[in-house]
N, C-alpha and C positions, 0 to 999 in steps of 0.2 A: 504181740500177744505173749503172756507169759505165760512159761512153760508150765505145764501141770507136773506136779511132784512125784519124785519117784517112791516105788514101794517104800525103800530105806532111810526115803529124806525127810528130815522133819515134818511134820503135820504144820500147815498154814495158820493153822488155828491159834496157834502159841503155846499148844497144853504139854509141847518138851517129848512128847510121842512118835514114834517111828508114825509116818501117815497110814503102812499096811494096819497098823495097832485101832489107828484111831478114826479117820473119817472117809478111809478108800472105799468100804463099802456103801458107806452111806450116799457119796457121792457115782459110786456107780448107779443105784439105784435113784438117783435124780437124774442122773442121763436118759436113762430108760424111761422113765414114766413124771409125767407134769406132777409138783407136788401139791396141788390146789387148784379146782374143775367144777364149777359152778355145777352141783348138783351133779356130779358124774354118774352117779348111782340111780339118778333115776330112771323109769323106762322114758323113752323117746317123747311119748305124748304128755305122759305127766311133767316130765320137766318143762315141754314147750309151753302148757297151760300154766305153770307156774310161775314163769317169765315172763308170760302174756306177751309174747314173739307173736309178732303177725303173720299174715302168711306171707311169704316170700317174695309173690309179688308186690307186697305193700311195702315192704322195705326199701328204706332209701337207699339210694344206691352209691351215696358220698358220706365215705365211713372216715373216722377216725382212729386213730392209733398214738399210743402212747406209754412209755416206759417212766416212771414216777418212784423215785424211792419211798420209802414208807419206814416209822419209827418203830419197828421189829426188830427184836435181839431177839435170837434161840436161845438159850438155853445150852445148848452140847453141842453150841458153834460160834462161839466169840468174836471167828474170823467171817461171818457172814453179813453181805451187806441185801438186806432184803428189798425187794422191789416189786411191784407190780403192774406188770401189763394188760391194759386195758384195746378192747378193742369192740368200738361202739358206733351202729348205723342210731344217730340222734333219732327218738330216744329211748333205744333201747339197747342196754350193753348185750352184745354177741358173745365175749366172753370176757372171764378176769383169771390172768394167773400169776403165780407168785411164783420169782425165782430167787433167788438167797446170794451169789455170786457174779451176776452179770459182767460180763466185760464193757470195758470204758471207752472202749475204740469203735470210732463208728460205724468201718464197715464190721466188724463181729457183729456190733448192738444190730446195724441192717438183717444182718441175715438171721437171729432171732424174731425181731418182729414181723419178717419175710412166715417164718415159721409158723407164726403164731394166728397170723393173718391169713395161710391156705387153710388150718387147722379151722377157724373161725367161717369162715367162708365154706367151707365141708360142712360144717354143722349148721349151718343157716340155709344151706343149698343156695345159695345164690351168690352172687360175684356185685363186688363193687365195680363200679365206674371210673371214681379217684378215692384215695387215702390221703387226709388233710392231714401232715404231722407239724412238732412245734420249733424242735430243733435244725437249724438250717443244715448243719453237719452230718445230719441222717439219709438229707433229701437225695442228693448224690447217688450214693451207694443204694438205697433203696429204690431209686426208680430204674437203675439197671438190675436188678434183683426182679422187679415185677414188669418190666415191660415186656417179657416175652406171654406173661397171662390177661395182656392189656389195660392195664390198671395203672392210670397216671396219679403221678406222688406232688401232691401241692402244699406249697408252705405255709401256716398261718400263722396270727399272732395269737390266737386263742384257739383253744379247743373245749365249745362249748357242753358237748355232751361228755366229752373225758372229766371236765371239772365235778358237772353234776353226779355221775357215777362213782367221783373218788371221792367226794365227801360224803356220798351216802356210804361206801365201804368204811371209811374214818370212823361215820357219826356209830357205825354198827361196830365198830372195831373197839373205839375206845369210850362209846358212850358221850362224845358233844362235838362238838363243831373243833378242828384245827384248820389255823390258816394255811392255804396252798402255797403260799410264796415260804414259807417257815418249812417247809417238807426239805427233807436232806439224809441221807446215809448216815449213823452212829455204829458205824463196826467196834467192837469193845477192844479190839486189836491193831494194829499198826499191819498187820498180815491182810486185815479185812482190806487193804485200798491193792493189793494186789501187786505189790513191786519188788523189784528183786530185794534179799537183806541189804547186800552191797549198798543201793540206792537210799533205802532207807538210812543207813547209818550215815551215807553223806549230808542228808538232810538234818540229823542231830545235830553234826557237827557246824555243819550251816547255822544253825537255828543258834546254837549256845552261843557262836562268837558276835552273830548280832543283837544277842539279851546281853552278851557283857559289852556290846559298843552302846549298845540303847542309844540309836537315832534319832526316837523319837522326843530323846531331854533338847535335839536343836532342831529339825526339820518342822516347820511349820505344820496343823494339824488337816489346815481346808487348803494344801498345794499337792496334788500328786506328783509324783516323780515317773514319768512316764520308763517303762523298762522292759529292753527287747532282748534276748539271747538269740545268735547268729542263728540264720534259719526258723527263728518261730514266730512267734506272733508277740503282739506287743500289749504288756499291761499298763495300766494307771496304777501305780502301789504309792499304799498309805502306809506310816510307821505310827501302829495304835500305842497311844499312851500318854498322849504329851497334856489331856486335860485331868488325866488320872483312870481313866476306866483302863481295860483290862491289854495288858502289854499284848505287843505280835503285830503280821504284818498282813495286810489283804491288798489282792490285786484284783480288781476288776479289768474284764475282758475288753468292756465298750465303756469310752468316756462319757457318753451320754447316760452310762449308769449313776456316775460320778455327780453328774448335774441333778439327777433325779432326787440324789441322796440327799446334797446340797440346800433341793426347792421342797423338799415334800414337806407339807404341814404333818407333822408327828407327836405334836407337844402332848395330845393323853393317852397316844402308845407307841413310845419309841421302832416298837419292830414294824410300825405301819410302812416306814418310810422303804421299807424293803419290796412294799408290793406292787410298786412298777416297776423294782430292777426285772431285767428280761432278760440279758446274757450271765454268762459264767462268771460268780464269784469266788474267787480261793483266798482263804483264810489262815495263816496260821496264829495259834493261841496261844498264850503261857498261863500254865495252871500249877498250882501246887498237887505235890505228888499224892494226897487225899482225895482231889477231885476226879483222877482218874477211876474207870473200872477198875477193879482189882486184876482180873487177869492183865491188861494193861501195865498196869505197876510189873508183874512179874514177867513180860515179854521184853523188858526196857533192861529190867535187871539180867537178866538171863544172858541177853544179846551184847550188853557192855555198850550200851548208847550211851553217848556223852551228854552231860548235863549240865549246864550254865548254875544250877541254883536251885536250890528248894522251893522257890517259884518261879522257873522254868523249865518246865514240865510241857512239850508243845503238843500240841493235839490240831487236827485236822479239821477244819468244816468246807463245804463245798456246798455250793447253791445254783440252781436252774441250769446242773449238767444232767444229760439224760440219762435216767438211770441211778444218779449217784452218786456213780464214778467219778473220778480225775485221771484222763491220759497221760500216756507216759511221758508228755512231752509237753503238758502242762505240771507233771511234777517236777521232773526237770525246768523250767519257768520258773518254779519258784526257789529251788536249788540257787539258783542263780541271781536272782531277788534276794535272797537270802545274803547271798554274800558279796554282793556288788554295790546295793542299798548304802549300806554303813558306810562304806568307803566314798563313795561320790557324797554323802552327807559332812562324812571329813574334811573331805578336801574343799569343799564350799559352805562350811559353816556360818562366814560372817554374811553370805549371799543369802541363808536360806535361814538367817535370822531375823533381815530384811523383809519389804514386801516383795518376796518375790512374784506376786502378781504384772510388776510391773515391767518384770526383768523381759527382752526380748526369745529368751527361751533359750538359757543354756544348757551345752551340751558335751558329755563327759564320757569315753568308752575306758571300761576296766581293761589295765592291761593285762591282767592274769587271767581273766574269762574271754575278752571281746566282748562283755556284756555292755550295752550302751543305755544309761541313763540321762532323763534330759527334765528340765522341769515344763511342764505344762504351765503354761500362758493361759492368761483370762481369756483372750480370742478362744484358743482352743478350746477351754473349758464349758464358755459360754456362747457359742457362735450358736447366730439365732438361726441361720438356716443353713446345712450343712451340702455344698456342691457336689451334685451327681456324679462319679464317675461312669454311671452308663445309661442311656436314658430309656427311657421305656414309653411306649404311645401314649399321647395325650388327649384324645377325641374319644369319641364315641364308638361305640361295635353294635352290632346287631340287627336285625329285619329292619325294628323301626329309628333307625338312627340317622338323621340329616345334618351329617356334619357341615354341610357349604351353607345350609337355607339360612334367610335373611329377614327381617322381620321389617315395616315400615311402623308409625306411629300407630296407624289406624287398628293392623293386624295386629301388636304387640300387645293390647289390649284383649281381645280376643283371644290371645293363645295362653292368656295367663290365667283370665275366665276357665279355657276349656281344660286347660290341663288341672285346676283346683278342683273342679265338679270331679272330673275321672279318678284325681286321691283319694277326694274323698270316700267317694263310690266303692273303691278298693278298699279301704282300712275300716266301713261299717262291717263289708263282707269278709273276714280272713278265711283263711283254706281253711284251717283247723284253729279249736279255740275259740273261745267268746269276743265276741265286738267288743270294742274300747267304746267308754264311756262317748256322748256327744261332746262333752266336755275335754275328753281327750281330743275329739277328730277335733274341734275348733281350734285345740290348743297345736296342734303337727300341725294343720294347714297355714297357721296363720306365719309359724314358721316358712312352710314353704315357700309362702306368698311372697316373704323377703329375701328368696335366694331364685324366682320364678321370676320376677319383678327385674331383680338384676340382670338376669342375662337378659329378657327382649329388651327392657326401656335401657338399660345401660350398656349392653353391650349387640343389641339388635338383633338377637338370634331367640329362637324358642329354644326349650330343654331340650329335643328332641337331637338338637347339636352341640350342647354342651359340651366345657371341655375343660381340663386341669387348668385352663388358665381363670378361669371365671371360677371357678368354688376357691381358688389360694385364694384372688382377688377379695372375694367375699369373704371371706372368714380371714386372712389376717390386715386386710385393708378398709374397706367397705365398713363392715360386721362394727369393728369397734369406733368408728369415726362417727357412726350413724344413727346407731344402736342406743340410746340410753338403756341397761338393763343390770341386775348384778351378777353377780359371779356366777351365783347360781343358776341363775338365766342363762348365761352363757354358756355354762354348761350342758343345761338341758338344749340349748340349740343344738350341739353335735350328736344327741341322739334322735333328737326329730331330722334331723337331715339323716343319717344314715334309714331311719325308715323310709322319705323320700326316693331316696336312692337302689333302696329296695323296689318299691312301687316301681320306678323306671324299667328296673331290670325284669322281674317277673309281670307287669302288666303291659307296660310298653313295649318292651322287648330293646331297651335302650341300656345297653350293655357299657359300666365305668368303668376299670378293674383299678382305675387309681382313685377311686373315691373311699373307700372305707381304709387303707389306709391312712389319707389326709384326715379325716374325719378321724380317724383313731388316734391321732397326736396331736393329746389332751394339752401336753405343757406346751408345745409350740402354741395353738390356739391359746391358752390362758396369758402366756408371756407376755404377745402381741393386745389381748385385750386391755390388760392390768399394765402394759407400758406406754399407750396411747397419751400426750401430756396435754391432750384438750386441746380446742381451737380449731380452725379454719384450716384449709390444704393449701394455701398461700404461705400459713406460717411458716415461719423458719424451721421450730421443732415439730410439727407434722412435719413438714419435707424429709425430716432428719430422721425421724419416726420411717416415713415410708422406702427410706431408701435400701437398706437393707431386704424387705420385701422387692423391691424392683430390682432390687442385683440377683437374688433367688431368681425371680424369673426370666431372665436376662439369661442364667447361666443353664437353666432346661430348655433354653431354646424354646420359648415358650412367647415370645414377644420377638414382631420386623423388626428388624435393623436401622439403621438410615445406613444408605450407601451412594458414598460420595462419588466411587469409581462407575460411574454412567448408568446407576442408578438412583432412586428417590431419596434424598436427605429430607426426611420428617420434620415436620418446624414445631416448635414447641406449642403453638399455637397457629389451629386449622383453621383453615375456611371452609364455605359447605362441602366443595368441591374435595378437596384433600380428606377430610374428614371421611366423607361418603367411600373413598376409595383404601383408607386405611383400613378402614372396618373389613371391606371385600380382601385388603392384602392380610386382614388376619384372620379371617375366615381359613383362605389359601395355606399361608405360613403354616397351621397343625397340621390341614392334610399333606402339606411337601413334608415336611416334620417328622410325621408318621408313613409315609411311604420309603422315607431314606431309613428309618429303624426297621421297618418289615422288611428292607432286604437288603436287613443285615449291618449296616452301619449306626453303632451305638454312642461310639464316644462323642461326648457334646462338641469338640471341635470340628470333626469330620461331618456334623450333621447339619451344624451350621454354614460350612462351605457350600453344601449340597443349595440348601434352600436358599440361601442367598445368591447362587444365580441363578434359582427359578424364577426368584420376588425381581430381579434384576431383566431377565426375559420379557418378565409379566408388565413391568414397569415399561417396560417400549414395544409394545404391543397394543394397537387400539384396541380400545374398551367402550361399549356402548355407555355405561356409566357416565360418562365426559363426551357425549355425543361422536366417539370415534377417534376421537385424538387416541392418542398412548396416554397413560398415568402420570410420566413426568411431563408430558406436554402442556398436559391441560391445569398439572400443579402451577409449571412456572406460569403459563398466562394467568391463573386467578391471584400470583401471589405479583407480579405486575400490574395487575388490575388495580389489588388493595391499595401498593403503592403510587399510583398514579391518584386515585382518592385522597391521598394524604400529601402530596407535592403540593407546590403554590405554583400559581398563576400559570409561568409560559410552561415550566415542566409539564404540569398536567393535560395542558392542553397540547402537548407534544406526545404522553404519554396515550393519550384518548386517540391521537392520532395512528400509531402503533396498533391500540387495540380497533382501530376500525380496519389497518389492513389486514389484522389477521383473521377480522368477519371475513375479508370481500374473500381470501383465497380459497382455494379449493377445498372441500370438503366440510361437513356440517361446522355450525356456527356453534362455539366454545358457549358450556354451562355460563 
């Protein structure tokens, strides 16, 4: 945290004022009291009646929370980065306040929305249940902040009553619609990001000698240069310039931001492509000394920052950090980015004139920083499905949840009937809100039908045991091999399944907690649809096509093994026997799966050990399935069986003889 200025130390703000002169008061006075309170001044009931706030008891009790910068400049504060926190039981905001300075660090940021959130809670008289926030780096610190008032802090990918409450503040603030992914801090200062001078000026000097190296006249424009400084986190940095748009360097946090940017259709608004990035982007710009604020020009001059040029001039932008902000230690990041970049671009110029797409992924530490640059490989870039390092349950939860149950042909029909009637039943009647058209219910069930269909006839189970393995199956296997439909189609299937999924959880009581993120990963879904190359699953490029999907699920532990060490080796090809007991060993496999993650072992190796000598057990264990034998027993007799059908003459009939003595012995007679 940076320190707060003393009486005699310069003012933050840039205006060259002792801070007693110029903004100490003012800032005292925003300590003391909120500077913006939804109606503060009303009496108690008039303001509730003009909120149209329920009563207490009708409020939901799973509120949201969120801190959002906003495009606010004071006036007689240059150095203010404005913000507003929002704090909303969907849907109705509980409170909105504006703070001008927020810190960037996330336990600080925790213990303001801690703040804001007992303050909000007072005024509503009532207590949430959980606080759903956006930023994963708040979650931490924030649930040890509220766990002693019993308020558990969950993470999502959206927050849908925060969205709607900050575009109706925007539409009333500025008069039309601005887009949410476009929201960002503009402090008109270099003071407004809140870092020491020191820091700041090393960053000028950073920034000049990489505009007079300009990387970007050799470093390829679609190759990030992946870049980590000892101890921090690791960016994807790009060197803007090389097609001509506006010079400087950004680093995204998550390479899958990179991909986004890459895939996204944008062609009739460039800044579209920005509205699925979802982590932190840092930016630096080069601008001519005109396009700066004014007070800016004069904090630059003032201070003796170094300047590369008349058009390098660098400026700041930050995107989907909470708040605004940029930590200390992401500015630092790019300090280091700054000055390490050019150099590993030097030193490997004829490399990264090349494609270096193809290169195996070189790797380069400065020796003056330890900073380590490395170039990102297409795998990297583009890997369709990204391996878990910690797995989380993959079954079903709830009252009515039958993860083991089994479906036969006759029943599977049946259960796909009853479970369609109960949908629909559900989506004429909503809790709140008008029925959907018949036209809609025909158009969600019919989707259903094709993911309901799947599991009993294809995978033998009704929804009721569903599990992460059957909706991947479906949606990036099945769905597009099956499907004739277009893009659009296919789109509208991942929100009719997420209402499906809804229906399980609120009617059935069939609890996924890994379905609406699956369903939420729009581009992995489109990838797999748009790269299916037609044909039969015999094909060679189907195979080729599926295989990556089966190495995904392979590596969630999400599919039996074959195990050669005195367990069941799977044959590529079943008999009924084998078949009928594969299905029961992957019934088994999720709930051993999800018993070794509930207690406690997550990495995908260690969880794989676990269930593989359960499936190992279970495989030499009589099963009434196979009238009694064990599972490998009654395999290898049916897969000698086959073979003795396909022998000639005296084999066979030595074969037959085999299988008659394994009637006569003890114990029921083999499937």
């Amino acid at each position: 945290m940076t320190e707060p200025p003393g009486r005699n130390d310069p003012c933050p703000c840039g205006s060259g004022l002792k801070y007693k002169k110029c903004h100490a008061a003012r800032d005292r006075a925003t300590a003391e009291t909120h500077q913006l309170r939804l109606l503060s001044n009303a009496p108690a009931a008039a303001r509730d009646r003009l909120l149209r706030l329920p009563a207490p008891a009708q409020l939901s009790l799973t509120w949201e929370i969120d801190i959002v910068p906003v495009p606010v400049t004071l006036a007689d504060d240059p150095a203010a980065r404005s913000a507003a926190i929002l704090v909303v039981a969907p849907p109705f905001v509980i409170a909105c306040e504006m703070v001008d300075r927020p810190s960037a660090e996330p336990d600080e940021l925790a213990v303001l929305l801690a703040r804001h959130l007992m303050a909000a809670q007072e005024h509503a008289t009532v207590a949430p249940t959980h606080v759903a926030i956006r930023h994963a780096d708040l979650a931490e610190p924030l649930r040890r902040l509220l766990a002693e008032q019993g308020i558990a802090v969950v993470l999502a990918d959206e927050l849908p009553g925060v969205a709607d409450a900050l575009r109706s503040l925007l539409a009333h603030v500025f008069g039309g619609v601005m887009p949410l992914h476009l929201l960002r801090s503009r402090p008109e200062t270099w003071a407004g990001w809140g870092m020491p001078v020191e820091l700041t000026a090393r960053l000028f000097r950073a920034a000049a000698a990489f505009h007079r190296a300009a990387p970007w006249t050799v470093a390829a424009g679609e190759t990030p240069i992946m870049v980590t400084r000892p101890g921090s986190d690791a960016w994807a940095a790009f060197a803007l310039g090389a097609a001509g748009e506006q010079t400087g360097l950004a680093l995204y946090h998550d390479i899958a931001d990179v991909e986004w940017i890459f895939t996204a259709d944008a062609a009739d608004e460039p800044s579209a492509m920005f509205d699925g990035v979802e982590d932190i982007v840092v930016s630096l710009l080069f601008n001519t000394r005109n396009e700066l604020p004014r007070c800016m020009r004069a904090e630059i001059q003032r201070e003796g920052w170094e300047i590369a040029g008349p058009h390098a001039y660098p400026t700041l932008m930050v995107l989907n950090a909470p708040g605004g902000g940029i930590r200390r230690r992401h500015f630092e990041d790019l300090i280091a980015a700054l000055e390490s970049v050019p150099r590993f671009v030097a030193q490997n110029a004829r490399l990264m004139a090349g494609d270096v797409g193809e290169d195996p992924g070189f790797e380069w530490k400065d020796p003056a920083t330890g900073t380590t640059c490395a170039l990102a490989t297409v795998d990297e870039l583009f890997e369709e499905f990204a391996s878990p390092e910690v797995l989380l349950p993959a079954g079903p939860r709830g009252s009515g949840a039958t993860p083991l149950a089994a479906l036969d042909v006759d029943e599977a029909a049946r259960s796909v009937n009853r479970t369609l009637t109960r949908f629909r039943a559900w989506l004429r009647k909503p809790l709140r809100g008008r029925p959907p058209t018949e036209a809609a219910v025909r158009r969600h069930a019919t989707t259903a039908r094709l993911f309901v269909e799947h599991c009993a006839h294809g995978c033998g189970k009704p929804v009721t045991g569903v599990s992460e393995f059957e909706l991947r199956s479906f949606l990036y296997d099945w769905y597009p091999r099956k499907v004739a439909s277009s893009l659009a189609e296919a789109r509208r299937t991942l929100v009719e399944l997420r209402r499906f999924f809804a229906f399980l959880e609120k009617r059935e009581d069939v609890v996924c907690e890994w379905a609406m993120p699956i369903l939420g990963d729009v581009m992995t879904f489109e990838r797999r649809w748009e790269s299916f190359p037609g044909g039969f699953f015999w094909d060679e490029a189907v195979q080729a096509w599926q295989e990556p999907h089966v190495r995904d699920l392979a590596s969630r532990v999400l599919l039996p093994v074959s195990d050669p060490h005195g367990g069941i080796e799977w044959g590529p090809a079943m008999g009924t026997t084998e078949f009928a007991l594969n299905r029961e060993a992957h019934r088994l496999w999720i709930a051993w799966r999800d018993e070794a993650i509930d207690a406690g072992t997550t990495h995908p190796r260690d969880v794989l050990a676990q269930v593989v000598d359960r499936q190992r057990a279970w495989a030499n264990t009589p099963n009434e399935i196979c009238g009694g034998l064990t599972p490998k027993a009654a395999i290898d007799w049916e897969r000698e069986r086959v073979r003795a059908q396909n022998a000639p003459g005296p084999r066979r009939r030595a074969q037959r003889a085999t299988g008659a003595r394994l009637r006569k012995g003890p114990g029921p007679r083999p499937p």
